[in-house]
N, C-alpha and C positions, 0 to 999 in steps of 0.2 A: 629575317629582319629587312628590312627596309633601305633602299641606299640613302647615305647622306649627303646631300651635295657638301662639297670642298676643295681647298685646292692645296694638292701637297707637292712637298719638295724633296729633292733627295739632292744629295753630293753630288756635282756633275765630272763624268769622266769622260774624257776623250776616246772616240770611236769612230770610226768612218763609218756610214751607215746610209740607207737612201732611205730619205725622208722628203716628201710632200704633202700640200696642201690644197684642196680644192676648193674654190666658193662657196661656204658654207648655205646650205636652204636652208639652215635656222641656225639659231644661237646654239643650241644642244650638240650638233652635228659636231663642232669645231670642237668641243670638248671630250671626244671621243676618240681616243688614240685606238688605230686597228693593226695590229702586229700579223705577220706571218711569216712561215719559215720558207727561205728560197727568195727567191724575185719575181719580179712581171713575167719573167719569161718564161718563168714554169708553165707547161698547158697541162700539166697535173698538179698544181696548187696554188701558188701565188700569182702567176696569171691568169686563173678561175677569178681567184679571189678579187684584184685589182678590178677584172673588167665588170664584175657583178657590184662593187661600188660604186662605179664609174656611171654604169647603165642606171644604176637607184638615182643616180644624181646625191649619193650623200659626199657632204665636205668631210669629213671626218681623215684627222690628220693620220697619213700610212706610212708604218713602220715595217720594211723587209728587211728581216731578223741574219738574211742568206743559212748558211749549212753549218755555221761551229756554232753548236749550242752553249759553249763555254761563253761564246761574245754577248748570248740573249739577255742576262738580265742587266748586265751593263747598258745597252743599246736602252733601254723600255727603260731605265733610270733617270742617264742621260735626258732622256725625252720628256718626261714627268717634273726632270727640274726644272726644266723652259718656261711650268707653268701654264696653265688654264686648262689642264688633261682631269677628269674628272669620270671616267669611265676608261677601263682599258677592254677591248674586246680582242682577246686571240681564237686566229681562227686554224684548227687542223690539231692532230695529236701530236704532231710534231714538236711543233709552235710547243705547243705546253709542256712537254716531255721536259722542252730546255728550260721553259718556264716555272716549275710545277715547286721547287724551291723556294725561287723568289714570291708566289703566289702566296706562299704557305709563312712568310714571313714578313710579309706587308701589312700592317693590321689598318693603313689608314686609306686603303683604297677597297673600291669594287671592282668586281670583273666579271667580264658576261667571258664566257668559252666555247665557242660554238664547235660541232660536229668531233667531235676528241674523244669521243665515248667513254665518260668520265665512269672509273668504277666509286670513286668515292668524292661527289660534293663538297668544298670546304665551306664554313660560313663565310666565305667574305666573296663566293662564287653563284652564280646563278649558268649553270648547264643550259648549253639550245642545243636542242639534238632536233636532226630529222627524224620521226618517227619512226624507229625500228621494224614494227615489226609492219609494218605498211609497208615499207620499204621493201622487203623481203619478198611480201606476198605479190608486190609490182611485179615484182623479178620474177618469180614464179608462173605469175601469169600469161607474162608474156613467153616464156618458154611453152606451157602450154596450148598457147595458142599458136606454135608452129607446127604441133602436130607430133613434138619429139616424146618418146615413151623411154628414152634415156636422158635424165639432165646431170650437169653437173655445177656443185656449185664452191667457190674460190672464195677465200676473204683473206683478210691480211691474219689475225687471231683469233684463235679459238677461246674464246671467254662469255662470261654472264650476258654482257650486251650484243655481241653474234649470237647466242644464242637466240635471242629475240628476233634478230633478222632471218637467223634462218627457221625458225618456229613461224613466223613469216611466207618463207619461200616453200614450205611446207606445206601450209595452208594452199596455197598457189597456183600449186606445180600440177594438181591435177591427180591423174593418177600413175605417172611416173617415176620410176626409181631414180632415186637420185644418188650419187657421188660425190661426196665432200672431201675438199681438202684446205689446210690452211697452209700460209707460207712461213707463217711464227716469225717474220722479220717485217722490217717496214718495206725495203725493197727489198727483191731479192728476183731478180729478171731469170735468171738460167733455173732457176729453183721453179717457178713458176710454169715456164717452158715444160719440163719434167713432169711436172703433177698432170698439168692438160693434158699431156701427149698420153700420160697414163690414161686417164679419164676417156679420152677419145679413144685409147687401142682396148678400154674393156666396153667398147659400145656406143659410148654416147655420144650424140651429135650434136647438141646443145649445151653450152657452159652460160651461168651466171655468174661472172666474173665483177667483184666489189675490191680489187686487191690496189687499189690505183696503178702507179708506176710501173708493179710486177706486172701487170697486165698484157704488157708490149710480148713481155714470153709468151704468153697465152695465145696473143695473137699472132704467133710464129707455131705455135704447134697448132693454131686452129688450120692453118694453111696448108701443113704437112699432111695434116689427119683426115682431111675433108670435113673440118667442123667449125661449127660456128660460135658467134662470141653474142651474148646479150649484155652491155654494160653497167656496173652500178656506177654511181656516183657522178665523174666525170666522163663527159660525152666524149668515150674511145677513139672515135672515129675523126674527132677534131682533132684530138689531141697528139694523136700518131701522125698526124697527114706528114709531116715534114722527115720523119723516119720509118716511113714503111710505105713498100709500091701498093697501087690500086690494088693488084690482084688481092693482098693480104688482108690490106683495108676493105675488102667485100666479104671477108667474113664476120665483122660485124654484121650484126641484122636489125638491130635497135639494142634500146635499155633503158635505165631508168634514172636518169640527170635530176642530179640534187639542184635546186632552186636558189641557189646563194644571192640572185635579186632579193629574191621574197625574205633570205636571211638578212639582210645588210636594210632594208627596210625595218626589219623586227627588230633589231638592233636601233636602230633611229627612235624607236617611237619608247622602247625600253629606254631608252637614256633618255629622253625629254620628260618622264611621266612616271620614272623610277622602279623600279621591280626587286623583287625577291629574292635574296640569296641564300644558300643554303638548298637550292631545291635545282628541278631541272624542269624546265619548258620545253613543248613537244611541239615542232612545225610539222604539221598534218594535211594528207591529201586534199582534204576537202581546202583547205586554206592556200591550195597550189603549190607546197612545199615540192613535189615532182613534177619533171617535165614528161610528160607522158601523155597517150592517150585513154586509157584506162582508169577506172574509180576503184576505189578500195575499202569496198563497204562492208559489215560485218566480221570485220579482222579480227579474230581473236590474240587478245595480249597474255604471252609467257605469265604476266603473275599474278592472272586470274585462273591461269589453264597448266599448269605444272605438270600433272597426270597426260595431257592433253598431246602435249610437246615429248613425253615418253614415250607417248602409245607410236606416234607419226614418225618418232626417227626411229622405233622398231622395225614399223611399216616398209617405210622408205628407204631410207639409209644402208646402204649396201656398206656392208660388213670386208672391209680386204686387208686389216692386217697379218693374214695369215698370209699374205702373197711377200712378205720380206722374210729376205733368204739370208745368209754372212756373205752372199757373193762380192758389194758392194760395200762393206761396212767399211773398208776400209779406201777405197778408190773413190769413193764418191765425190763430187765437187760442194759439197756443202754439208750442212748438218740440218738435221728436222726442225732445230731450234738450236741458239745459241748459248752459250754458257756466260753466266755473268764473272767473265776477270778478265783482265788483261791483254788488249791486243797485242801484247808483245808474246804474247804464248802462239806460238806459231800452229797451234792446236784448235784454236778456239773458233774458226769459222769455218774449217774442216777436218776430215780425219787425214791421218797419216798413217804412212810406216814408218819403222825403227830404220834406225841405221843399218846398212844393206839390205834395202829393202825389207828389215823386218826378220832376217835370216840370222839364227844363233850365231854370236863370233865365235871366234877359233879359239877349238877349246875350253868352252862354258860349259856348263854342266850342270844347270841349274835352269827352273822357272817358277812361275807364280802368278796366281789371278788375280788382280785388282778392279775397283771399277772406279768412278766419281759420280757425283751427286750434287748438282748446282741449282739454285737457282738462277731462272732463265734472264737471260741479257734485257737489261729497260723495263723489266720487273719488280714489280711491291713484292713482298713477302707476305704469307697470309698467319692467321695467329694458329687455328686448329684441325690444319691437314695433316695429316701423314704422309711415309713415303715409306713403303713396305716393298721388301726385296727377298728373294729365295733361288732357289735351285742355281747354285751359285757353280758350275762348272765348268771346267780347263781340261782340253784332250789334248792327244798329240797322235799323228800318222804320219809312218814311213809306208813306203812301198809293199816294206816286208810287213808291217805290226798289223796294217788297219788303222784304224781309229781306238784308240785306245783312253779309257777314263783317268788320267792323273788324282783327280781331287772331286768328290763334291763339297765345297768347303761351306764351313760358317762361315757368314758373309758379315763381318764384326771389324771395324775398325776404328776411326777418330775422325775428329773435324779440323781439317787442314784448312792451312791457310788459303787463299783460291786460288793463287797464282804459287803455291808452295815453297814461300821464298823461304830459305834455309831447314825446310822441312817443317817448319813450326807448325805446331799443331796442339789442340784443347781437347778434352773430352765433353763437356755439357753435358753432363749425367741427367738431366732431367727429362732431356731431348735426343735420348734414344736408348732402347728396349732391343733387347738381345735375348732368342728365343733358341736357346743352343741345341736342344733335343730338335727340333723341327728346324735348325740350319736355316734359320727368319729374321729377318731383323727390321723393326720399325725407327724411323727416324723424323726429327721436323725441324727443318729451315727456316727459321723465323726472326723475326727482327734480333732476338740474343745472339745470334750465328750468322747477322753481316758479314760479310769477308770471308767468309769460310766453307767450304765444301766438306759432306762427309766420304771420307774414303775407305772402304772395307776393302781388306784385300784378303785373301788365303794360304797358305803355308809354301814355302821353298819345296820345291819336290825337285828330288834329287834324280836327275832320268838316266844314269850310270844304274843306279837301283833296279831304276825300272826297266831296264831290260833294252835302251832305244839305244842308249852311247857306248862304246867302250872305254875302258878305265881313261885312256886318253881326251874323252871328250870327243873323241870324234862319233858323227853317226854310224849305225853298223852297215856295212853293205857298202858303205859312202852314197847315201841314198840319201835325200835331202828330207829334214824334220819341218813337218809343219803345225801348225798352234791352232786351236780354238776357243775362242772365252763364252762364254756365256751366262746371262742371267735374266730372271722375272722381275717384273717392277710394276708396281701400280700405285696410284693413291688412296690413301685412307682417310675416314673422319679419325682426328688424334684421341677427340673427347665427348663421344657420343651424348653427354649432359650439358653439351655448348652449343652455341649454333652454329651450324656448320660453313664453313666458308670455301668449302671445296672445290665450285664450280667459278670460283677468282684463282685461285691456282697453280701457279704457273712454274714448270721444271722440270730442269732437264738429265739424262744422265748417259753415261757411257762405259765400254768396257773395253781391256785391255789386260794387259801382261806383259812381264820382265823376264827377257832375262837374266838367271845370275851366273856371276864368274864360278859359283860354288856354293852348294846350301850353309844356310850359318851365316854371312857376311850382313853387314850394316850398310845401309845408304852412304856415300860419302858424297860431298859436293862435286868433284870429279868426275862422276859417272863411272869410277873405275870397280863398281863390285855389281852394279844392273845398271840396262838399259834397253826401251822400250821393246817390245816385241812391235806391236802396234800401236796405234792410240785409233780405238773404233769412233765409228758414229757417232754422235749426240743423238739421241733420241726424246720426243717428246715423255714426259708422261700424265698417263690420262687416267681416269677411274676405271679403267679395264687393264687385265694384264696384257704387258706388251713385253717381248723379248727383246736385251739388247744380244747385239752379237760382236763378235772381234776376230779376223782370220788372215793369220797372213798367204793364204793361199792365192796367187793371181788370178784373176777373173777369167782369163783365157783357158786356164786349166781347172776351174771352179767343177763345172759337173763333172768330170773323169775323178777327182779325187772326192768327191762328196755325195758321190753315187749310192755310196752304200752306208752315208751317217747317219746314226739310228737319233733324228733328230724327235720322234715323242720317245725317247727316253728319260 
């Protein structure tokens, strides 16, 4: 539909907030509030954003939103009660993440959202997106054209709208293999670090790097590895000057700078002359949306070319989940992705060990494999994916046993609350399928199961039984016990007579183990009948199977005791 000009108001609340105004070049301008998350001084967002309004010469009054997305729709209310705001335009996924409520419950305003990579347009929304997959195939080309036969390529998520940029860098790249990774957070700098450094020690000398902020990591393993950086978005190499010496800053070598003059222009002339909500508008090479030297002529778009973008990431797309091991599952400084609960879970943005390190207490005699099942942190839920799990197993080795199989269990449990406060827990019988003969179990996360994770876990096993403890609970030999969990997870369509939503998606899961004071006991609030062995990884998952793993084994001693784990079994 069409905007309506007007002028609304809202309750004014008290905020500190930095708000200015420029000389308006027209009547339209002033009516234009521009929000974004951070300040001037960001040189990866809000001071992009300022100096490209600035350089347009538009007046359009600006609102920096800063870092507590709690303050954002206060501040942008406040601001609309003042009067004569008649256009809200935010810019970044940030910005709207905090936004995306207040948006959804406005009904007497419009709003332009530029670069956010909106999966779902509201009516009272008109999307500006830089062209995707133009975007991508920029990046591509220019990696091509250094000559590299390894690229690699970085984005902040892996979803429907990367996809398009990288069906993009695809087109691009030439005939180079390429290596993808995403960082699943919006920063996440040491994470980012990690992935390059991988990227560059299996080969490749070239990264196109779109991750904003994470970036700085990128360009700390480009320097270690001998590799180079091509930027998306924001121009790298400005942006770092003041946190990174020359040497590191030369390994950028160009990229591909998004145009925010030419967006704050397109904005100016949408607000004076009105436009379409409900839909998204594409700023396009040919219209200068990229700062580059390169054209971007017959690009083909993801959803003309479906089969197209299949065949290409067969092609290209080097295949390495098979290269993670349980060495790190539990040591690592982050997770693949984030779990949606509670920062007070001291779990939730990595893994840990149990108490002593993860080493049975004195005198237990008991374990058990669990895993969870979240949706991922700053994630929608989708209506008809699945999340199918199997080969659900718990060993244990001493010195003396080997590796020994405790369980392969049914992997069947309930939907816990996220943060498991007093263990409360639902079943949602509708939204999950248990396939007991095949030890399978289907599940789906969906808006009825806000707040809640599914947790399967497997039986008590009693290892006095089993041949590892003596009746005292102590290990035999006094040789020290150690744990491995394991399981498969991938996604599925729920209802193959639906339309699929699979490739919107987003979750995550992990695996772990208890132990218990003694087979037979019940959780108490105390912690006094289990506690943790581990709490593994978080792991993506994806429409391929992926293994989670969970091992309290130290990394220092990882290959001497896993030498000989009959891991395809």
């Amino acid at each position: 539909m069409k905007i309506t000009k007007f002028l609304a108001a809202a309750l004014s609340l008290i905020l500190v907030v930095s708000v200015c105004s420029c000389s308006p070049k027209n009547e339209a301008d002033a009516k234009v509030l521009l929000c974004y998350a951070g300040d001037s001084n960001d040189e990866f967002g809000g001071g992009v954003y300022a100096a490209a309004k600035d350089e347009a010469k538009c007046g359009f009054k600006t609102l920096e939103l800063g870092k507590n997305a709690d303050n954002y729709r206060r501040a942008v209310e406040e601001e609309i009660a003042k009067g004569g705001i008649e256009t809200v335009a935010i810019v970044g996924k940030e910005a709207y993440n905090g936004l995306s409520g207040y948006v959804k419950s406005f009904k007497g305003m419009n709003f332009i959202v530029l670069d956010a990579a909106l999966r779902e347009v509201r009516e009272n929304v008109c999307a500006l997106e830089f062209q995707p997959e133009e975007y991508g195939y920029l990046g591509g080309r220019a990696i091509a054209e250094s000559g590299a036969q390894k690229a690699g390529y970085v984005s902040v998520y892996e979803n429907g709208f990367d996809n398009r940029v990288l069906y993009g860098f695809l087109q691009g790249v030439g005939n180079a293999s390429v290596s993808v990774k995403h960082i699943e957070e919006q920063t996440n700098v040491v994470k980012a670090e990690d992935y390059a450094s991988s990227v560059y020690q299996n080969g490749v000398t070239a990264i196109f790097d779109t991750s904003g902020r994470s970036a700085l990591g990128s360009l700390d393993a480009a320097k270690k590895n001998g590799g180079t950086i091509y930027f998306g978005g924001v121009n790298l190499k400005n942006a770092a000057k003041e946190s990174k010496d020359d040497a590191t800053l030369e390994t950028v070598r160009g990229g591909i700078e998004k145009n925010y003059v030419e967006a704050m222009n397109t904005i100016r002339d949408m607000a004076k002359n009105g436009f379409e909500t409900g839909t998204t508008k594409y700023l396009s090479a040919k219209d200068d949306a990229f700062i580059c030297d390169m054209s971007a002529e017959n690009v083909k778009y993801l959803s003309d070319n479906p089969q197209d973008f299949e065949r290409l990431s067969d092609e290209k797309i080097a295949k390495d989940d098979s290269a993670y091991t349980p060495k790190h599952s539990v040591d690592s400084a982050y997770h693949e992705a984030v779990p949606s609960c509670a920062d007070t879970n001291d779990w939730k943005y990595h893994p840990r060990a149990g108490s002593g390190n993860g080493n049975k207490p004195l005198g237990w005699k008991g374990v058990g494999i669990w895993s969870t099942i979240y949706l991922q942190n700053g994630q929608n839920p989708v209506s008809n994916t699945g999340i199918e799990f199997q080969n659900m197993k718990i060993w244990a080795y001493t010195k003396s046993s080997g590796w020994v199989l405790l369980e392969h269990a049914n992997p069947k449990g309930a939907f816990y609350d996220e943060n498991f406060g007093n263990d409360a827990h639902k079943n949602f019988m509708s939204n999950s399928i248990n396939y007991a003969e095949e030890k399978r179990t289907r599940i789906k996360l969906d808006y009825a199961t806000l707040g809640y994770n599914y947790h399967p876990f497997g039986s008590q096993i009693d290892l006095v039984e089993m041949g590892l403890l003596n009746q005292d609970g102590s290990v035999k030999n006094n040789e020290t016990l150690y744990i491995l969990s394991e399981m498969d997870i991938r996604l599925c369509v729920w209802d193959a007579s639906q339309p699929s939503d699979i490739d919107e998606a987003k979750y995550v899961a992990n695996i772990g183990a208890d132990w218990w004071r003694e087979k037979g006991l019940q959780w108490t609030p105390d912690w006094n009948s289990n506690k943790d062995v581990c709490v593994g990884q978080f792991r993506t998952i994806t429409q391929d199977w992926k293994r989670l793993y969970m091992t309290n084994v130290p990394s220092a001693i990882y290959e001497e005791i896993f030498k000989d784990f009959p891991f395809n079994q």
